[in-house]
Every structure is written in C-alpha cells, then in structure tokens.
Steps between C-alpha positions, in 0.01 A plus 500: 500500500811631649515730810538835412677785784282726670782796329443345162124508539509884626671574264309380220197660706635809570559575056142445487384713754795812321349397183128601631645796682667601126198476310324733708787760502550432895841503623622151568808436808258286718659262730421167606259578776371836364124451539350513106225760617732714643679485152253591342366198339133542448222199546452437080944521488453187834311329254704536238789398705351181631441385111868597433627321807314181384632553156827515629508219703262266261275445819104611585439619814182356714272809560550422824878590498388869377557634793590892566776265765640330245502805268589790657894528459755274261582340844156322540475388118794379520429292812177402296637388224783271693206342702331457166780328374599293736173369583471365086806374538456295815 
C-alpha cells in the first residue's frame, strides 16, 4: 500500500464531511481543525461519516478507534487514518 499525504487524506476527508453538511442543507466552508460539532454535524451524520470514511479509504475501523479524539475535526481523522495505514503497511 503506498503512503498517502496527510493534505491528500484531508482532503479526501474534508469532501465527505461538505457532502454530509450538503445533504442536510448546512452551509459547508469548514476548515481543517473546525471541530465537526461545532459544524453542525449531528451524532447519526458522525456515524454516517465514519462508514463513508471507511468506504473511502477501503479500511474498517476497530471500535476501539471510534473515538470522539479521533473524530472530532478532519485534522484527527486524518491523523487516524495515516496511523491506520501505516501500521497495515508495516
């Protein structure tokens, strides 16, 4: 598995999170450490996110890496996700 950039992955992230914000009508413009409850992203939407996020990235998350730490802003996903990866690819 190749090493992906922290940018690439927030990126990716961040489309996700604008898509959920879109579907709901809420205004999207969140940055990478905006804090997901503070843009409005309600606990079903987290949810929904974390099943997009392992879509995305073709991984499953160990329940206990469902963390509100690891999921409260793109910034900590993204973090996440590179720890994820690099530890299946060591």
């Amino acid at each position: 598995m190749q090493a992906t950039s922290s940018t690439a992955v927030e990126s990716r992230i961040l489309a996700l999170v604008e898509s959920i914000l879109a579907q709901n009508g809420l205004a999207g413009g969140i940055k990478r450490d905006t804090r997901f409850s503070d843009a409005g992203l309600t606990s079903m939407e987290m949810v929904n996110l974390m099943l997009a996020i392992e879509a995305e990235f073709d991984m499953t998350l160990p329940q206990s890496e469902i963390t509100p730490e690891n999921f409260s802003s793109v910034e900590t996903v993204a973090r996440l996700i590179l720890r994820r990866q690099h530890s299946q690819a060591a």
